[in-house]
N, C-alpha and C positions, 0 to 999 in steps of 0.2 A: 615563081609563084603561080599556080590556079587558080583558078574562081569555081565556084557553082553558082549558078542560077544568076549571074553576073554580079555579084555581091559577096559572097563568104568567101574571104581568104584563106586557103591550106599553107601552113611554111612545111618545106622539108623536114623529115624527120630529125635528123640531127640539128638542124635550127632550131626545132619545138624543143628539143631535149634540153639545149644550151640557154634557152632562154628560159627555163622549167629554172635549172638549175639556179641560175641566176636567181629567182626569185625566190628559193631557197632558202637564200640567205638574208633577205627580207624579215624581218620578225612580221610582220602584219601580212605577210602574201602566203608566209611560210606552209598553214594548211592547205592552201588554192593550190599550191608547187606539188605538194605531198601528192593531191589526187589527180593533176594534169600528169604529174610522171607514172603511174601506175596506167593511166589511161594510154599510155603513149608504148605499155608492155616490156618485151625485151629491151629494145633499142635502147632504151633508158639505162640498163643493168650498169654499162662499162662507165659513166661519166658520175655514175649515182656510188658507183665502189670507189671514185677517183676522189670524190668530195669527202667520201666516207674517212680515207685514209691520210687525208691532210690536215693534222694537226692541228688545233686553232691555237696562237700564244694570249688572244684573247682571253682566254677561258669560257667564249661565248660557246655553250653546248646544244643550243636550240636547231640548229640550222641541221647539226649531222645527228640528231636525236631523230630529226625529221626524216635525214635520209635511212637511219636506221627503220623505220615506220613503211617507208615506198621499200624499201628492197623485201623486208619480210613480206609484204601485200603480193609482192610479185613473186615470193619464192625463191629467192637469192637468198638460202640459207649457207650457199658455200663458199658468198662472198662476208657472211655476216663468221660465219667460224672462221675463215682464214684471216679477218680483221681481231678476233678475240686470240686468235694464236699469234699474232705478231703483236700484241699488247706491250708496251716499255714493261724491260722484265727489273725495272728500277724505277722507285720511285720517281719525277719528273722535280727537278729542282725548284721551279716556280709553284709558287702554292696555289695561286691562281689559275695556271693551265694545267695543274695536277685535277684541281676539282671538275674544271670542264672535260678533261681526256675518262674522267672515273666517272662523269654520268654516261659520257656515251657510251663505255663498257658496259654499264651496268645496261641500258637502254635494250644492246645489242644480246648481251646474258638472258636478258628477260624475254626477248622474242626468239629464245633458243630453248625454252624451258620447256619445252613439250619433247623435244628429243632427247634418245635415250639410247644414242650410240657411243662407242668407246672415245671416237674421234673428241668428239662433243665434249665429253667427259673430263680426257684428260685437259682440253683448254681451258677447262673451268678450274678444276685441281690446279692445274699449274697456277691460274692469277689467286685465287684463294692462300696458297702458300706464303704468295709474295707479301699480300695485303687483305683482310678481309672484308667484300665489299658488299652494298644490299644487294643488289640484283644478281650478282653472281653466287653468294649463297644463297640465292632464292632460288635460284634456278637446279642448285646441285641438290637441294632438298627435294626439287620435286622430279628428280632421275631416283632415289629412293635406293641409290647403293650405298650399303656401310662401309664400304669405305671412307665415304666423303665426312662419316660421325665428327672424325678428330679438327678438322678444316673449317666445321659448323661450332664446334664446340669455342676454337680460334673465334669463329664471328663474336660471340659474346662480350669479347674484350672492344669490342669496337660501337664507339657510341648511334655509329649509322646504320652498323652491321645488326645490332642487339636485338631488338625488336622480331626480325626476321630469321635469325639465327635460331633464334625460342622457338618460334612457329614449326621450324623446318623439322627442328631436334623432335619434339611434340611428335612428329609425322611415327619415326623412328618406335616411341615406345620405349618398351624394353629395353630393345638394341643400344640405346642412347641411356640407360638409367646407371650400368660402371662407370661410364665416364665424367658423367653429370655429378655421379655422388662423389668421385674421383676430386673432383671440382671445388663443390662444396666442403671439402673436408681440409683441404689443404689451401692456407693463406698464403700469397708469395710473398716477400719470400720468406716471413715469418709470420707470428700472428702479430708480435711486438710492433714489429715496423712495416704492414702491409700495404702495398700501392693499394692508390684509389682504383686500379685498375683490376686485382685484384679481387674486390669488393665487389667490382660491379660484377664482373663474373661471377664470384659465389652466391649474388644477390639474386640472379639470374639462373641460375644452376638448380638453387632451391625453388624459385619460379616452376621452373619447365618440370620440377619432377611432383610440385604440388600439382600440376594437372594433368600428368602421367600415371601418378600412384607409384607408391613403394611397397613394398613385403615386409612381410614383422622382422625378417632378416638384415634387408635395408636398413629399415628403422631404427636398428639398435644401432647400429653405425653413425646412426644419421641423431643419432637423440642428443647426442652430447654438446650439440652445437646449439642446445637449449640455456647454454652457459656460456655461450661465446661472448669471445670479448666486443665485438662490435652489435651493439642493440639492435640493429636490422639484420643483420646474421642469426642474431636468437629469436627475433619476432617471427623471423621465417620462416624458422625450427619448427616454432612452436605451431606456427600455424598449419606446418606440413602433417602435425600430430592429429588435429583435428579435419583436416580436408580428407586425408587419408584414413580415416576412422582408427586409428590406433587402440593401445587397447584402454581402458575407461583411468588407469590412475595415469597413464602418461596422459591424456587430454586433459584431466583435471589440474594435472601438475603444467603444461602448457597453459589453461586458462589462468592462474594464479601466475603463473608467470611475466603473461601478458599485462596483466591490473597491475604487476608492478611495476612495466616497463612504461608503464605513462606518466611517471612521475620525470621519467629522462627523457622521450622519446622525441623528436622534434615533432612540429606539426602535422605534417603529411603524417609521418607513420602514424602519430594518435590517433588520427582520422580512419587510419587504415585499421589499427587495432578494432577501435571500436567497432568497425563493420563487422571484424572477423569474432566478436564476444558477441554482438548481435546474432549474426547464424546461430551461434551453440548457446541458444538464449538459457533454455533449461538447464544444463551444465554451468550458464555461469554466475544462472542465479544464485545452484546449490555455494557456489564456491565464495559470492558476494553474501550470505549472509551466515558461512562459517566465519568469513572475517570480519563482521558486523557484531555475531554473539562474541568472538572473542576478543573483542575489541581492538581490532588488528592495527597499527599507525598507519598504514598505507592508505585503508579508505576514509580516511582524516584528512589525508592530505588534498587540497581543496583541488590542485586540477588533478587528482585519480576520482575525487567523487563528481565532479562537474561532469567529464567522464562515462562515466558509469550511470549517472544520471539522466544523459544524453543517450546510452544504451535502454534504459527503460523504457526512457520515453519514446526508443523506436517500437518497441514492444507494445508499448499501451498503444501509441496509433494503427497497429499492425493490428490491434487486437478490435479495438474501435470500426475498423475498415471489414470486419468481418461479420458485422453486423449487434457484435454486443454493447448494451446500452449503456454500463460502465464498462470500468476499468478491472479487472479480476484481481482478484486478492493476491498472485504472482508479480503482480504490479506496483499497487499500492503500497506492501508492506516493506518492501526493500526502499523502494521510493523515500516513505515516511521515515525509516529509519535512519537513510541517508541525510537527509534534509533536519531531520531531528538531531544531528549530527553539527550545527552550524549553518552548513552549506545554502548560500544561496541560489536558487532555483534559476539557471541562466538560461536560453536557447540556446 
């Protein structure tokens, strides 16, 4: 030990390091550790890869999330790839130390996401293959080679992966819209007896390409699923008709198809439809009061006109919020007819 000024203690370096570490693994010290070891530089590297690569049967991931955090800060980025390349190339038996070993992959993926070497690359490819994970297709989306399309397109199926899977594919464009329509088009492994897993991909697939955009060529490929057997699969359809500005009778025939899927829909989707007959207000008034003159059963039915009522009425506030002192006669008159209809007036 030294002193300065006869009062501040220095420890040797590798004592500061050991005792850094130590506190590590402290949940409450764990940040103080993070910046005492970055302050402490290199010397730190070797005990910070050692912590890195020892498996917790815990499943406690906070501790080497942390050390992932000090080696990036220090630019031990080729202790952080050579831990992503020796990743268990099999799932880990325990479900518990499977979760914690998969956040600090991911941790370690995501502070690797700026480079865009082969090296890099393939260690992502390779755990992608195995399993698909957040941060590790997060990190292949934003290296931006097509190869990694099919890898990302895998992420979809996966309930952690999904969310960022979208995003990544998103990035792609074009590049990403065969595979994607590839996706949505084909049910596994039939449309009869579809996994829910399946679903969630094609639900996703149709997602990522409603805010990509399709071609009238697309489109026709893509229209048929405006008759799919699963009502989120046609909602999606339909909606892709209208985001994509298709041409005027498939939107029409999408909005008529929407009014009717409220009658099955669950909740959530109602909620969603209705947003999506809201944007194409004009469109779906024409098409609420073809089915009004001809006295369609569909806007009879009390939740399509509740509904549909609840779309007006975003209309008329919308219209309100813009300064005019009623309601416009686009409003009122599908409103009154609705409601003249039976229907009681609900929020």
């Amino acid at each position: 030990m030294s002193q300065i000024n006869g009062s501040a203690t220095i420890q040797p370096t590798g004592t500061a390091v050991a005792a850094a570490i130590m506190r590590l693994s402290a949940l409450r010290e764990g940040d103080r550790a993070v910046l005492d070891l970055i302050a402490l530089g290199q010397a730190a590297i070797p005990e910070l890869r050692d912590f890195l690569f020892r498996r917790e049967p815990s499943g406690l991931f906070e501790p080497r999330c942390n050390a992932v955090s000090a080696l990036a800060s220090l630019r031990a980025e080729d202790v952080l790839l050579d831990f992503l390349e020796h990743a268990p190339a099999v799932d880990i038996a325990d479900p518990i130390e499977r979760t914690g070993e998969d956040a600090v992959i991911n941790a370690a993926a995501r502070a690797l996401r700026h480079r865009r070497d082969d090296a890099c690359f393939a260690a992502l490819m390779k755990i992608a293959k195995q399993r698909p994970m957040a941060g590790v297709i997060e990190a292949l989306g934003d290296m931006g080679r097509e190869l990694a399309i099919p890898r990302l397109i895998e992420g979809l199926s996966c309930d952690f992966a999904r969310g960022v899977a979208g995003v990544a594919l998103s990035k792609f464009s074009s590049k990403s819209r065969p595979m994607l329509i590839a996706v949505g088009l084909n049910p596994r492994p039939s449309e009869e007896s579809e996994t829910s897993t399946s679903l969630r991909m094609r639900w996703s697939a149709l997602g990522v390409l409603a805010d990509i955009g399709v071609t009238l060529e697309e489109w026709s490929l893509l229209k048929s699923l405006m008759d799919a057997h699963d009502v989120r699969v046609a909602a999606l359809a339909c909606r892709l008709a209208l985001v994509t500005q298709q041409p005027l009778l498939d939107r029409e025939e999408a909005l008529g198809r929407l009014i009717r899927m409220l009658r099955s829909a669950d909740w959530l989707l109602r909620m969603q439809i209705e947003g999506w007959l809201a944007e194409n207000y004009d469109l779906t008034l024409r098409i609420i009061n073809r089915a009004v003159d001809r006295g369609d059963n569909t806007v009879r039915d009390e939740t399509v006109r509740n509904s549909l009522l609840r779309v007006i009425g975003s209309a008329a506030a919308r219209a309100l919020s813009t300064g005019l002192s009623e309601q416009p006669e686009t409003v009122r008159k599908p409103c009154g007819e609705l409601s003249g209809q039976g229907l009681k007036t609900s929020a």
